[in-house]
C-alpha positions in Angstrom: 3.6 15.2 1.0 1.6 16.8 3.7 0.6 20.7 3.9 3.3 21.9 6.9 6.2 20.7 8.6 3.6 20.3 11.7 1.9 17.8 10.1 4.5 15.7 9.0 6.0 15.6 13.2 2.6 14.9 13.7 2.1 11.8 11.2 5.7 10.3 11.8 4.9 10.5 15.9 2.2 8.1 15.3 2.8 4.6 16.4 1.3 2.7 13.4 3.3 5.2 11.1 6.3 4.4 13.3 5.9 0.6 12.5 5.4 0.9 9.2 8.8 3.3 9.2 10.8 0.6 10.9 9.2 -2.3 8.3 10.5 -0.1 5.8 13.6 0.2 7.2 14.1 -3.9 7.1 12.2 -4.2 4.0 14.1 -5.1 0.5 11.0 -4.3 -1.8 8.1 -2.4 -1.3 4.5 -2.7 -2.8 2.6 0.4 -1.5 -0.8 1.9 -3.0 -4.1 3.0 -1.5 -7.6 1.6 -2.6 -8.8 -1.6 -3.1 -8.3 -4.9 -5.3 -11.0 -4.4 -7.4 -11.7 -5.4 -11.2 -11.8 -2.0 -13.1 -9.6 -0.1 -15.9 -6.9 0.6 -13.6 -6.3 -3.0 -12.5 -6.4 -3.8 -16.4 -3.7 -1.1 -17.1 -1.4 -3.2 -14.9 -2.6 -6.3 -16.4 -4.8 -8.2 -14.2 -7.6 -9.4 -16.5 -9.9 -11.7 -14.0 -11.2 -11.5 -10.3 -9.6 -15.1 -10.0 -6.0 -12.8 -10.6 -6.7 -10.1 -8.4 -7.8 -13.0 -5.7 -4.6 -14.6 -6.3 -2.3 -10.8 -5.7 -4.2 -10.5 -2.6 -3.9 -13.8 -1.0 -0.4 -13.5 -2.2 0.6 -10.4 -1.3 -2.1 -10.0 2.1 -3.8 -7.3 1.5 -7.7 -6.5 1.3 
Protein backbone atom coordinates (compact mmCIF):
# COMPACT_ATOMS: atom_id res chain seq x y z
CA UNK A 1 0.00 0.00 0.00
CA UNK A 2 1.51 3.32 -0.99
CA UNK A 3 0.07 6.87 0.02
CA UNK A 4 -1.42 7.99 -3.78
CA UNK A 5 -2.21 6.55 -6.87
CA UNK A 6 1.08 8.64 -8.10
CA UNK A 7 3.17 6.66 -6.22
CA UNK A 8 2.04 3.42 -7.08
CA UNK A 9 2.62 4.44 -11.33
CA UNK A 10 5.65 5.50 -10.07
CA UNK A 11 6.87 2.26 -8.13
CA UNK A 12 5.27 -0.29 -10.82
CA UNK A 13 7.33 1.95 -13.81
CA UNK A 14 10.44 0.96 -12.12
CA UNK A 15 12.44 -1.64 -13.88
CA UNK A 16 13.52 -3.87 -10.88
CA UNK A 17 9.74 -3.66 -9.70
CA UNK A 18 8.84 -4.61 -13.23
CA UNK A 19 10.98 -7.88 -12.98
CA UNK A 20 9.92 -8.77 -9.88
CA UNK A 21 6.13 -8.24 -11.41
CA UNK A 22 6.87 -10.53 -14.29
CA UNK A 23 8.71 -13.34 -11.73
CA UNK A 24 5.54 -13.12 -10.05
CA UNK A 25 3.68 -13.66 -12.83
CA UNK A 26 5.58 -17.14 -13.59
CA UNK A 27 6.01 -17.95 -10.02
CA UNK A 28 3.84 -20.88 -8.35
CA UNK A 29 4.76 -19.94 -4.67
CA UNK A 30 5.97 -16.99 -3.19
CA UNK A 31 8.13 -16.40 -0.05
CA UNK A 32 8.30 -12.53 0.38
CA UNK A 33 9.35 -10.54 3.71
CA UNK A 34 11.64 -7.57 4.44
CA UNK A 35 14.57 -7.71 6.99
CA UNK A 36 17.11 -10.03 7.57
CA UNK A 37 17.77 -13.79 8.71
CA UNK A 38 18.68 -13.14 11.93
CA UNK A 39 18.36 -15.30 15.33
CA UNK A 40 15.73 -13.28 17.48
CA UNK A 41 12.00 -13.84 18.82
CA UNK A 42 10.51 -13.45 15.57
CA UNK A 43 12.53 -16.15 13.83
CA UNK A 44 11.60 -18.34 16.95
CA UNK A 45 7.78 -17.65 16.50
CA UNK A 46 8.17 -19.40 13.06
CA UNK A 47 10.24 -21.96 14.48
CA UNK A 48 13.77 -21.71 13.63
CA UNK A 49 15.61 -22.43 16.86
CA UNK A 50 19.54 -22.27 15.75
CA UNK A 51 21.83 -20.03 13.47
CA UNK A 52 22.86 -23.47 11.75
CA UNK A 53 18.62 -23.32 10.58
CA UNK A 54 18.49 -19.96 9.59
CA UNK A 55 21.92 -20.72 7.48
CA UNK A 56 20.26 -23.57 5.99
CA UNK A 57 16.69 -21.27 4.83
CA UNK A 58 19.02 -18.94 3.35
CA UNK A 59 21.35 -21.04 1.41
CA UNK A 60 18.14 -22.76 0.56
CA UNK A 61 15.99 -20.33 -0.30
CA UNK A 62 18.96 -17.42 -1.57
CA UNK A 63 18.49 -14.76 0.27
CA UNK A 64 20.79 -12.62 2.67
Amino acid sequence: MVGTPELRDQLLNEPEVQHVMDMAQLADIAMVGIGSLKTSTEFEGFGYKSQKELDLLKKTWGCG
